[in-house]
Backbone as a printed PyTorch tensor [residue, N CA C, xyz], in Angstrom:
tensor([[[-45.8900, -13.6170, -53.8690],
         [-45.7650, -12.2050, -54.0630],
         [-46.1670, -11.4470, -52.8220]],

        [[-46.9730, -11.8270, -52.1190],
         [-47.5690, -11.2630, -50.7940],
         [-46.4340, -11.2330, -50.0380]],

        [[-45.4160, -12.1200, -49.7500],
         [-44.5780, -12.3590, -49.1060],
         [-43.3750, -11.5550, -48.8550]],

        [[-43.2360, -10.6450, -50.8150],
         [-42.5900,  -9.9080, -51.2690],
         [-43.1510,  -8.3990, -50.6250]],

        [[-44.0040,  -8.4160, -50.7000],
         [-45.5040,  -7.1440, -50.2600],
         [-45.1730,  -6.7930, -48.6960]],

        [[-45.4030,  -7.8540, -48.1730],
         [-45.0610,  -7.8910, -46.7550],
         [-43.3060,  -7.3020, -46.3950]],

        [[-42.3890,  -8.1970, -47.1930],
         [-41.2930,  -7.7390, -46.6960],
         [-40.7430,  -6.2350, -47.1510]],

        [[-41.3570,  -5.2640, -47.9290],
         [-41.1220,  -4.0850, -48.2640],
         [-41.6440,  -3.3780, -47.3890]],

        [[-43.1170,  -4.0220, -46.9160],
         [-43.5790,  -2.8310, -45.9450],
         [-42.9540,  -2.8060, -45.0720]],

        [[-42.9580,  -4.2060, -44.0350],
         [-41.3500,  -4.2590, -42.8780],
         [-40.6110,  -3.1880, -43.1100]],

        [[-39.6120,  -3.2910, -43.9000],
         [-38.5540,  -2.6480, -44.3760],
         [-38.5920,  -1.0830, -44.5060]],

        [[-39.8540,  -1.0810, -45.1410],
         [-40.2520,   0.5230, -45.0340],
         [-40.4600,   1.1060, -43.2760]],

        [[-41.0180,   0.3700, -42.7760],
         [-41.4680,   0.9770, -41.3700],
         [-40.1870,   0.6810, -40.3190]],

        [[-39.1700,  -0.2420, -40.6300],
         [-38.2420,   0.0490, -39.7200],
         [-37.0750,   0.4130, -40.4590]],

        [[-37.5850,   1.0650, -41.6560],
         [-36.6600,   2.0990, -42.1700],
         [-37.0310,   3.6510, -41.8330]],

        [[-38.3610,   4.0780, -41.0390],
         [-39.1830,   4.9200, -40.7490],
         [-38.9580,   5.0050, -39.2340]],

        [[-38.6560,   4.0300, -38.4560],
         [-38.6260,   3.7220, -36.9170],
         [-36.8400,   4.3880, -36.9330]],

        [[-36.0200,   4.2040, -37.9140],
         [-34.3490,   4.1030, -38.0690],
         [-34.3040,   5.9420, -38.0080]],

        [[-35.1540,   6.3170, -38.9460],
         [-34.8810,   8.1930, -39.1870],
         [-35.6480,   8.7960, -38.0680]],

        [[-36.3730,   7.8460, -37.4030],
         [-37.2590,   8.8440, -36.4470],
         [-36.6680,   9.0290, -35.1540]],

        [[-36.1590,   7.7490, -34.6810],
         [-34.7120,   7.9010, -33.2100],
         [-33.8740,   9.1510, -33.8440]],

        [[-32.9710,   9.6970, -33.2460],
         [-32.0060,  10.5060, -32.7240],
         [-30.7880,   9.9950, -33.1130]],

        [[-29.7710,  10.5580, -34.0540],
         [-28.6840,   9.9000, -34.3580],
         [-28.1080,   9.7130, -33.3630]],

        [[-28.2310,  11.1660, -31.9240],
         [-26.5930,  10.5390, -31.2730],
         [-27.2870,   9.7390, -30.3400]],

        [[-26.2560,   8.9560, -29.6220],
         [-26.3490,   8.1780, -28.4620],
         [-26.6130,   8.8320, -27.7510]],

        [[-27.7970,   8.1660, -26.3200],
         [-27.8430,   8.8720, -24.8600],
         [-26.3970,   8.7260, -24.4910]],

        [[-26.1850,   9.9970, -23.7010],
         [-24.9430,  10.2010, -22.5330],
         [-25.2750,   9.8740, -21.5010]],

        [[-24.2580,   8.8910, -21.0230],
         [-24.7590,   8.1580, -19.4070],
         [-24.3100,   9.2480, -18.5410]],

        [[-24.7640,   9.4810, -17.5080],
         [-24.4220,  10.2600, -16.2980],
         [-23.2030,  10.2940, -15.7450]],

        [[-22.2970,  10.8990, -15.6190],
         [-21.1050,  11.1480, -14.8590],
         [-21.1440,  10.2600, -13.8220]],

        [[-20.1840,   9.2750, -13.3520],
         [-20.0830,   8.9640, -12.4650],
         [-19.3110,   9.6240, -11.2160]],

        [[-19.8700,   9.3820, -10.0210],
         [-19.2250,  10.3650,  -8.9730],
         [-18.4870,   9.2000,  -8.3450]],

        [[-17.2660,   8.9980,  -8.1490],
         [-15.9050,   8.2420,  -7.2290],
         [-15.5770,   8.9760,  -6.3870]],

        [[-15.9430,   8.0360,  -4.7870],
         [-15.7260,   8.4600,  -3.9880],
         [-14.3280,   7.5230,  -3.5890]],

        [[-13.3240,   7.4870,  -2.3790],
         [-12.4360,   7.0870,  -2.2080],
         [-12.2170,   5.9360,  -1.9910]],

        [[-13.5460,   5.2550,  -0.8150],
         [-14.1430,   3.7960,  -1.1300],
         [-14.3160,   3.4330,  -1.8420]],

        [[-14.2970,   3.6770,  -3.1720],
         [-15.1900,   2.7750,  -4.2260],
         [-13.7600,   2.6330,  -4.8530]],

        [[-12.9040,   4.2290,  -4.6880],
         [-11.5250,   3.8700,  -5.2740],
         [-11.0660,   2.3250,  -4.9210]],

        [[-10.8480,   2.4150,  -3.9010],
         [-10.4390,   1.5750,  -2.8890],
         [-10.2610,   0.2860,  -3.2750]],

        [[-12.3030,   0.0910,  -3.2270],
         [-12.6780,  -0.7570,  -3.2950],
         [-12.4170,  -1.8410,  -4.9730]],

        [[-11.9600,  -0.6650,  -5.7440],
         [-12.0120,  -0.6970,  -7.2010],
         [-10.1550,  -1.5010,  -7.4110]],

        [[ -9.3410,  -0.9520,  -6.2810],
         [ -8.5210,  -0.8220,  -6.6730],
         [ -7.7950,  -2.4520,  -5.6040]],

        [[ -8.5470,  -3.0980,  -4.8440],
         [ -8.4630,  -4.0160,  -4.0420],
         [ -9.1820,  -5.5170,  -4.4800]],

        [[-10.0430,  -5.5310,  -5.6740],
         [-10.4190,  -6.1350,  -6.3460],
         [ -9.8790,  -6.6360,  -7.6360]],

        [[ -9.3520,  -5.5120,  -8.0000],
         [ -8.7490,  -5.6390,  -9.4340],
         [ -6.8820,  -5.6850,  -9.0600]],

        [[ -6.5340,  -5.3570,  -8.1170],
         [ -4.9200,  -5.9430,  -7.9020],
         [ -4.8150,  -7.2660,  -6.8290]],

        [[ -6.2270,  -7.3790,  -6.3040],
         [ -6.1570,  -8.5100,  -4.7570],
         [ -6.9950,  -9.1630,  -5.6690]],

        [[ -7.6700,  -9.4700,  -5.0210],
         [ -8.8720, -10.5290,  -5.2010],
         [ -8.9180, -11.0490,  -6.6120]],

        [[ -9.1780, -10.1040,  -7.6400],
         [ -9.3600, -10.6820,  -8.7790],
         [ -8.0620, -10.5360,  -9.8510]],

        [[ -6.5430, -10.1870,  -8.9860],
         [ -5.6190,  -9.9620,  -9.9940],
         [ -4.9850, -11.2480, -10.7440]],

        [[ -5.4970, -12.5100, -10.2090],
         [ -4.8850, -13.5770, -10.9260],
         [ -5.8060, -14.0140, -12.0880]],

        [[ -6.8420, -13.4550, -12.3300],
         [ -8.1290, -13.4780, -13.7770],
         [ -7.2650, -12.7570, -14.7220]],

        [[ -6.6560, -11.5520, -14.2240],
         [ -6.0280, -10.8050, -15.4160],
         [ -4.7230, -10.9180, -15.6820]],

        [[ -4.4420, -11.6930, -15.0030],
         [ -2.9550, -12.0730, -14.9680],
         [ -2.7360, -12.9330, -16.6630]],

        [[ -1.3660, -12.9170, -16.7370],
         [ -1.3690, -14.1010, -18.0610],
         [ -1.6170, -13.3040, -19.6600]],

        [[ -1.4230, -14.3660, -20.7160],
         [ -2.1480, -13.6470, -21.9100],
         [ -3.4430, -14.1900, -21.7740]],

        [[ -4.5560, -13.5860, -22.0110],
         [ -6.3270, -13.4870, -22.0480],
         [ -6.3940, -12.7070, -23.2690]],

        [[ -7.5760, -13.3820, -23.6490],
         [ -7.8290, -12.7760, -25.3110],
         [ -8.7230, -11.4540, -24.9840]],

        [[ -9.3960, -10.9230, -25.6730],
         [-10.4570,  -9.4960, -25.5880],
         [-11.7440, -10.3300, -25.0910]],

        [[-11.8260, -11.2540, -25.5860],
         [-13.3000, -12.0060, -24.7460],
         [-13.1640, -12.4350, -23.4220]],

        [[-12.3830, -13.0420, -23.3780],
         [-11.5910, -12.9870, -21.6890],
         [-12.0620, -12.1810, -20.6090]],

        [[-11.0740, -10.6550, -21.4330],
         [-10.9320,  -9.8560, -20.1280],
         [-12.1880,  -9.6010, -20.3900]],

        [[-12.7040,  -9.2600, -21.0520],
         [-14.0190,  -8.9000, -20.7350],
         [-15.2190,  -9.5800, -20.1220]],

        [[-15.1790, -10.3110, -19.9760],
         [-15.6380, -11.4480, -19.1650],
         [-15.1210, -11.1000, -17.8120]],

        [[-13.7360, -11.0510, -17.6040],
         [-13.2060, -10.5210, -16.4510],
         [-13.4600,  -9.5280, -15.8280]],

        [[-13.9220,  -7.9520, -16.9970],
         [-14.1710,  -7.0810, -16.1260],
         [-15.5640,  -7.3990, -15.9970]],

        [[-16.5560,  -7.7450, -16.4600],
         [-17.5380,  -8.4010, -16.3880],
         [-17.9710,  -8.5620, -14.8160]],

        [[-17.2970, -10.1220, -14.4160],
         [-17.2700, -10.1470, -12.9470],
         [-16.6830,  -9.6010, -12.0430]],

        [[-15.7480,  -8.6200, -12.5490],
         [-15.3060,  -7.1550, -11.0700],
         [-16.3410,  -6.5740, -11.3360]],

        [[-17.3530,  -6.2710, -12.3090],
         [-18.1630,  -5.3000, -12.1820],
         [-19.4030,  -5.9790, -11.7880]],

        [[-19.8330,  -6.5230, -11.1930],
         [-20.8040,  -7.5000, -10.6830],
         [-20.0710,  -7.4880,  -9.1920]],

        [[-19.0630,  -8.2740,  -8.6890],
         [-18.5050,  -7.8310,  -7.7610],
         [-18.5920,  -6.5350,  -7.0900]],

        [[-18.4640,  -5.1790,  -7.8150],
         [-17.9380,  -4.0710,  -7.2180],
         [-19.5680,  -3.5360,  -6.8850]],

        [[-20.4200,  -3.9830,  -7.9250],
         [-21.9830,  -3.4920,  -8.1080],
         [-22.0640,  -4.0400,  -6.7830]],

        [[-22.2590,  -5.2180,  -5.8090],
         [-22.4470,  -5.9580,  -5.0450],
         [-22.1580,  -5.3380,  -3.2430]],

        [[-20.4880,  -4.9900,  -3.8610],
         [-19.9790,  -4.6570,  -2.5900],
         [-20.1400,  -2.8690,  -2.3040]],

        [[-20.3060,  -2.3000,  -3.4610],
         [-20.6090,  -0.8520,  -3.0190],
         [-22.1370,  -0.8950,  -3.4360]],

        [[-22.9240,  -1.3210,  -3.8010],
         [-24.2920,  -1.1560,  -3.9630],
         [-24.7800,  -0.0500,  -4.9000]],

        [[-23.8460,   0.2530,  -5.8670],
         [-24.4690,   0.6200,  -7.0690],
         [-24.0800,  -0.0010,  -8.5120]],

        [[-24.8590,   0.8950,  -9.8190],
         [-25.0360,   0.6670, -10.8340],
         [-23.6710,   1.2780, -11.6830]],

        [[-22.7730,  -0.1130, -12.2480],
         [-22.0250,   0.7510, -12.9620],
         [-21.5090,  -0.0020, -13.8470]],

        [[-20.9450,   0.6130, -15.2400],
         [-20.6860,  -0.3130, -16.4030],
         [-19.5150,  -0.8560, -16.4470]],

        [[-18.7790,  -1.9090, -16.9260],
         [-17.4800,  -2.6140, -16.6350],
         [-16.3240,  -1.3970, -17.6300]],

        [[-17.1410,  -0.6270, -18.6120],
         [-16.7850,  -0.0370, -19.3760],
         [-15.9170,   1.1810, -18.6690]],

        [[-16.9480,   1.5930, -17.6970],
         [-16.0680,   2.6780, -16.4910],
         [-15.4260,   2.3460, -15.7390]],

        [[-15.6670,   1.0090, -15.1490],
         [-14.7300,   0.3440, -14.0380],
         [-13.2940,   0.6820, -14.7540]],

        [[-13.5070,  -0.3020, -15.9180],
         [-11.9710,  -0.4310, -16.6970],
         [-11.7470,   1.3300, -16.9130]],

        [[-12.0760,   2.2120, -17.3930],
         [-11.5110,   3.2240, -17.7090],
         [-10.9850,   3.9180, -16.9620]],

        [[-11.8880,   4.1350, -15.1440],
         [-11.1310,   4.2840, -14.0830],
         [ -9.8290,   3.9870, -13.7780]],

        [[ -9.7270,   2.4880, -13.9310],
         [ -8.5800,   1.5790, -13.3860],
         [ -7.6850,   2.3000, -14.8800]],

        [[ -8.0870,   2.7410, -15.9270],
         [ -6.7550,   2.7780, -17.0010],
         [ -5.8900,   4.7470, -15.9540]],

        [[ -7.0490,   5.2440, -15.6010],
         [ -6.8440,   6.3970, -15.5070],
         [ -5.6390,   6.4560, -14.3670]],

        [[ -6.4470,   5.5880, -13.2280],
         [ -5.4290,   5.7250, -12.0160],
         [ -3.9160,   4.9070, -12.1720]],

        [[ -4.0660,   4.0810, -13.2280],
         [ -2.3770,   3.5240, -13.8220],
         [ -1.8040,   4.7370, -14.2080]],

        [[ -2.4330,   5.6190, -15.2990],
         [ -1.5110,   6.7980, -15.3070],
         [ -1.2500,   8.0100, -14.4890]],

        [[ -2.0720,   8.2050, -13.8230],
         [ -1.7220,   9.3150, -12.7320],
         [ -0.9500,   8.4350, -11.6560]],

        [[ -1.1460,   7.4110, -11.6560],
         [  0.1170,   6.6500, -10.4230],
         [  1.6580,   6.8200, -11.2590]],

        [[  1.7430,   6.8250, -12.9810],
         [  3.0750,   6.5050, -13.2920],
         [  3.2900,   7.8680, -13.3100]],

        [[  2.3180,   8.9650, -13.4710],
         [  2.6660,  10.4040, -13.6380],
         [  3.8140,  11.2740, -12.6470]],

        [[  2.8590,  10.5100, -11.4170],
         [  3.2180,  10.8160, -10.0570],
         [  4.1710,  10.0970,  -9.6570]],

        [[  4.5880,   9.2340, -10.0410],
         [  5.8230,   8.0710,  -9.9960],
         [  7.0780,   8.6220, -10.7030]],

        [[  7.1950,   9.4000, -11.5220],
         [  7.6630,   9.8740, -12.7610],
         [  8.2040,  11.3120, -12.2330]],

        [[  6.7780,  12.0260, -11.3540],
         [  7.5610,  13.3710, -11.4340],
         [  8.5440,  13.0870,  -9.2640]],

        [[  8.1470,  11.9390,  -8.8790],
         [  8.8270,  11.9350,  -7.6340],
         [ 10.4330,  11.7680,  -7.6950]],

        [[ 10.6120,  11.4360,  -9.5460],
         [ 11.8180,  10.8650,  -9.3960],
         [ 12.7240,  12.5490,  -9.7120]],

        [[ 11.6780,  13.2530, -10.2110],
         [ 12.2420,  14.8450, -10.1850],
         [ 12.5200,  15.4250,  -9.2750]],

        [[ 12.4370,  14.9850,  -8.2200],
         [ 11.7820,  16.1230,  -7.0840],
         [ 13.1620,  15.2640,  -6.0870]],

        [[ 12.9100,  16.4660,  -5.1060],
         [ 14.0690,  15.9390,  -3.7000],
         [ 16.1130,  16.9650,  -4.3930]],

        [[ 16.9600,  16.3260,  -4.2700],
         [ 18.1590,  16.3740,  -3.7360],
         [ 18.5610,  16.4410,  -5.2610]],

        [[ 19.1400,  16.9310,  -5.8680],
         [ 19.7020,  17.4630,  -7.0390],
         [ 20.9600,  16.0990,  -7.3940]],

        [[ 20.7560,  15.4810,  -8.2590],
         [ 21.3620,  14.1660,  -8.8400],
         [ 23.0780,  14.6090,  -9.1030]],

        [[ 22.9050,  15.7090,  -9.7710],
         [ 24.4130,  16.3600, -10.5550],
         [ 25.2870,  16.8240,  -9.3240]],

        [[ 24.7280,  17.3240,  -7.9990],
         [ 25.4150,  17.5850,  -6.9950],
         [ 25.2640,  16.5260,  -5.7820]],

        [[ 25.1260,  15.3050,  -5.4940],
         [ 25.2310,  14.6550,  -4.8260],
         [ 25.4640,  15.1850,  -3.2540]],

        [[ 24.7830,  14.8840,  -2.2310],
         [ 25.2510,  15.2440,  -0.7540],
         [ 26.4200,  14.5650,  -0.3340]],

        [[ 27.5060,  14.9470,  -0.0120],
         [ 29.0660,  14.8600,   0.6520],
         [ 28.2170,  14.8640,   1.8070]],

        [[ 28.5350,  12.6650,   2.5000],
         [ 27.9880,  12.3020,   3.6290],
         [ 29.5050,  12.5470,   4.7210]],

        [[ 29.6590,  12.9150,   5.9220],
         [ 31.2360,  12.9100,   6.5790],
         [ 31.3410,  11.3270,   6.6740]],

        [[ 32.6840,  11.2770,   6.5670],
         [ 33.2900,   9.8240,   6.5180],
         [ 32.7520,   8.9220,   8.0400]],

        [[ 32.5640,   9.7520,   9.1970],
         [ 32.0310,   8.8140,  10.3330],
         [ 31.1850,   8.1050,   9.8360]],

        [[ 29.8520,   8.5620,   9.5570],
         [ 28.9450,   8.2630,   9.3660],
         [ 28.9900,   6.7990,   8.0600]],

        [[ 29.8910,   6.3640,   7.3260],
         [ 29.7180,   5.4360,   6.4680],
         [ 31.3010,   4.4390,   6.6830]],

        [[ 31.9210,   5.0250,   7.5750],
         [ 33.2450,   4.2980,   7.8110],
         [ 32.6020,   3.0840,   8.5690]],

        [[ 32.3310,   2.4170,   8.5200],
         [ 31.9450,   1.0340,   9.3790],
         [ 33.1040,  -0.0080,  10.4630]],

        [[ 34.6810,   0.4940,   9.9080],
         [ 35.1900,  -0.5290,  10.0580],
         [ 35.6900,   0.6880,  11.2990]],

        [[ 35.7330,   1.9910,  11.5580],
         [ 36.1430,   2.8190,  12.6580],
         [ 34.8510,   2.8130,  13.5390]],

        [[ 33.7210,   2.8990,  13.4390],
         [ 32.7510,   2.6610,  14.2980],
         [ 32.7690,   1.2980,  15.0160]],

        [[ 33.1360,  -0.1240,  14.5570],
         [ 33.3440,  -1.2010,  15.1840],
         [ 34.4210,  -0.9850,  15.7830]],

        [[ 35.6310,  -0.4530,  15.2040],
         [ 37.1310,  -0.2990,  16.4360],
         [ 36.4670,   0.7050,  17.7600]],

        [[ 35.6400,   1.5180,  18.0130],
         [ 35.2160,   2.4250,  18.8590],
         [ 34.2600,   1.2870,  19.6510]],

        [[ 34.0480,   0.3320,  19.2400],
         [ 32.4790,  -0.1910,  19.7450],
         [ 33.0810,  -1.0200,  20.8190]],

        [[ 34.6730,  -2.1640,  19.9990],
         [ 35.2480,  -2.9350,  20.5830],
         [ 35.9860,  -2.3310,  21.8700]],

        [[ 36.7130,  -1.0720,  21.4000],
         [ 37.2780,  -0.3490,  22.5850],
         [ 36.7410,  -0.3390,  23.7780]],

        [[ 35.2120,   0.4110,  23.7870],
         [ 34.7440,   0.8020,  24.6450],
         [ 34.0880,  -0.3860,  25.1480]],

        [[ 34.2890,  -1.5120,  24.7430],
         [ 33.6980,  -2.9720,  25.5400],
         [ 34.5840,  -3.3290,  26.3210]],

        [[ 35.8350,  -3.3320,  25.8580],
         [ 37.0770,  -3.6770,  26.1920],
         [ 37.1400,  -2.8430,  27.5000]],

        [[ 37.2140,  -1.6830,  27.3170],
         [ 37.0390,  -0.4830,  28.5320],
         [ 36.3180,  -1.0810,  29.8370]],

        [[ 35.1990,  -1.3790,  29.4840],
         [ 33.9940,  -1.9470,  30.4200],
         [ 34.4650,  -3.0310,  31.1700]],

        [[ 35.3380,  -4.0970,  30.3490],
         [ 35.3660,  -5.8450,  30.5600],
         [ 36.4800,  -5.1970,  32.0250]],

        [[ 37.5760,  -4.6470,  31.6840],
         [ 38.3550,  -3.8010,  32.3150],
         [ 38.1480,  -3.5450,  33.5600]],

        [[ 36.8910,  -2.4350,  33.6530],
         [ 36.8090,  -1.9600,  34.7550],
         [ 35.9330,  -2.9970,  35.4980]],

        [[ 35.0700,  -3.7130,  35.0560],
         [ 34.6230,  -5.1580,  36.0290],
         [ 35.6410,  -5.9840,  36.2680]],

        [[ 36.8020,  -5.9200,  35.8600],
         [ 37.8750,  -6.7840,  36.2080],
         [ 38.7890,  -6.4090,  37.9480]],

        [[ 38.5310,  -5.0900,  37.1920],
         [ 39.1940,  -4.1940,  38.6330],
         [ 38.4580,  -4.2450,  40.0120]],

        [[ 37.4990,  -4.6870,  40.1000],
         [ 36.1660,  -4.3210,  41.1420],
         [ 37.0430,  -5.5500,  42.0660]],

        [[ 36.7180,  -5.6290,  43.1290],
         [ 36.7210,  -6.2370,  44.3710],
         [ 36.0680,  -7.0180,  44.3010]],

        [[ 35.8140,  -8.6420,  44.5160],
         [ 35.1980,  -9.4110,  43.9590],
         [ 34.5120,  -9.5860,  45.7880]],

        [[ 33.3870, -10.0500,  46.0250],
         [ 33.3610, -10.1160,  47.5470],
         [ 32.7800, -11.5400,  47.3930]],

        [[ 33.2060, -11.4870,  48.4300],
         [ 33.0360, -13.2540,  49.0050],
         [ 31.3300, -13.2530,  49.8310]],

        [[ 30.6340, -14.3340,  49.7460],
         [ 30.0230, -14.3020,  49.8690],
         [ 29.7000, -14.1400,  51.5670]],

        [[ 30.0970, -14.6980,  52.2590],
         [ 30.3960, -14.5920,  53.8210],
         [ 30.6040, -13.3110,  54.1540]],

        [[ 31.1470, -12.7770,  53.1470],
         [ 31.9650, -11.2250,  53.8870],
         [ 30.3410, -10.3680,  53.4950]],

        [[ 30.1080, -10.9720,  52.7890],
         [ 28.7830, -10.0360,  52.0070],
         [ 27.4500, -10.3020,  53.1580]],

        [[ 27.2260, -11.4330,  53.5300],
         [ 26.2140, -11.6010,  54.6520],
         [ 26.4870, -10.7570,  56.0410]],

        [[ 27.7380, -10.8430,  56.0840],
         [ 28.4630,  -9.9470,  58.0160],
         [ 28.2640,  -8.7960,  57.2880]],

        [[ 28.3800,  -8.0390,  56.2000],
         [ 28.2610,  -6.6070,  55.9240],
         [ 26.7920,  -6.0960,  55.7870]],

        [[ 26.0560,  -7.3260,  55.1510],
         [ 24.3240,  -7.1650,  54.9840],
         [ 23.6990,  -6.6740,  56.7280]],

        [[ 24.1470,  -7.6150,  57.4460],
         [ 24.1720,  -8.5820,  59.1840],
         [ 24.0960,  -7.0310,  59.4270]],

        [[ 25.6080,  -6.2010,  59.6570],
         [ 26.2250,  -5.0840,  60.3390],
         [ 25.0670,  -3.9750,  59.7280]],

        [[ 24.7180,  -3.8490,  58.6460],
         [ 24.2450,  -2.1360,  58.3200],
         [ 23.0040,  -2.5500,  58.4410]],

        [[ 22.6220,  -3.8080,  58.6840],
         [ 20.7450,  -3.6730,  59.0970],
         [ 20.7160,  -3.6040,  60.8540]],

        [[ 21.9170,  -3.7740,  61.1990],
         [ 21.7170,  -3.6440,  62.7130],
         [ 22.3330,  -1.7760,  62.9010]],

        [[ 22.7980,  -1.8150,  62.5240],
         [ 23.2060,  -0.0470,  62.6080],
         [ 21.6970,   0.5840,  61.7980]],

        [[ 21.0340,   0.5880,  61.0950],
         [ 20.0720,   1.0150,  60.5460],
         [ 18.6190,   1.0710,  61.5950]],

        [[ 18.7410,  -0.3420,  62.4370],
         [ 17.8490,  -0.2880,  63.7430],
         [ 18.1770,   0.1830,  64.9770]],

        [[ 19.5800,   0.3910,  65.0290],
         [ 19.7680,   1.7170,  66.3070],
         [ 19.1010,   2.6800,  66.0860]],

        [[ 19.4130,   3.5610,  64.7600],
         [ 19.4250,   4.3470,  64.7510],
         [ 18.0950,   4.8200,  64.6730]],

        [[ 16.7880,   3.5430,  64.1790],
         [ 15.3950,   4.1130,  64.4080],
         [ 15.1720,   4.1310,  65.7050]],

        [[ 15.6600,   3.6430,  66.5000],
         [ 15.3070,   3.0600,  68.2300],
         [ 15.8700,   4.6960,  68.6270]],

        [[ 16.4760,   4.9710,  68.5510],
         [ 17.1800,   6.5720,  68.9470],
         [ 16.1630,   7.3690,  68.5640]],

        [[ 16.0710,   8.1420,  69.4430],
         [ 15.0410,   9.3460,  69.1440],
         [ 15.6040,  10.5160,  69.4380]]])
């Protein structure tokens, strides 16, 4: 019966300890994200640690997973933070990336009126006839040139370096 005695009083006093706490939960502090930590948040969880989350993983898993990014990230930026925010971060910046992904496809050059490019510019097979021409042009005019012999080329080198030293010797 003592035993019975004992376990009511228990019961009474941490039924007394239960009404005397505060129903709501403490509120953890705002976290402040700076661009590094983005960074750093966001180089861990798509690099380093994206093949943990890769696959089907059960809820014990990932959590385990964010687990060690958040041990990781605690490590490499040197503070205190819960895997609970890591992950909520990372859910946040998936949607402001698809937001922003979403409204880029709004934005720019009007779909229903298409830009009329001029035909130069995408004709490919008139830009190669112009390309060949003007090679052709070239092959041409090196064809036409005077081909010099090499002998004739030394007596002509010979002649204008000796006319070039008169003419310093002249004063």
């Amino acid at each position: 019966m003592s035993s019975d005695a004992e376990f009511d009083e228990a019961n009474a006093l941490s039924t007394a300890e239960k009404t005397a706490t505060p129903s709501t939960p403490t509120k953890r502090k705002r976290f402040v994200w700076s661009e590094g930590m983005i960074e750093c948040l966001l180089s861990l969880r798509l690099g380093a640690m994206a093949s943990s989350f890769n696959g089907s993983r059960s809820v014990a898993q990932l959590s385990a997973v964010w687990e060690r990014l958040r041990l990781k990230f605690a490590l490499v930026q040197a503070v205190q933070i819960e895997a609970a925010q890591l992950k909520n971060k990372y859910q946040t910046l998936k949607k402001e990336f698809s937001t922003i992904k979403l409204a880029e496809s709004d934005t720019g050059n009007k779909t229903n009126e298409p830009i009329v490019y001029l035909a130069v510019h995408s004709d490919s097979s008139k830009r190669k006839a112009e390309v060949d021409a003007e090679i052709e042009r070239q092959r041409e005019q090196r064809r036409k040139k005077e081909k010099v012999d090499i002998g004739q080329g030394l007596v002509l080198l010979g002649e204008n370096l000796a006319k070039a030293l008169v003419q310093r010797q002249v004063p």
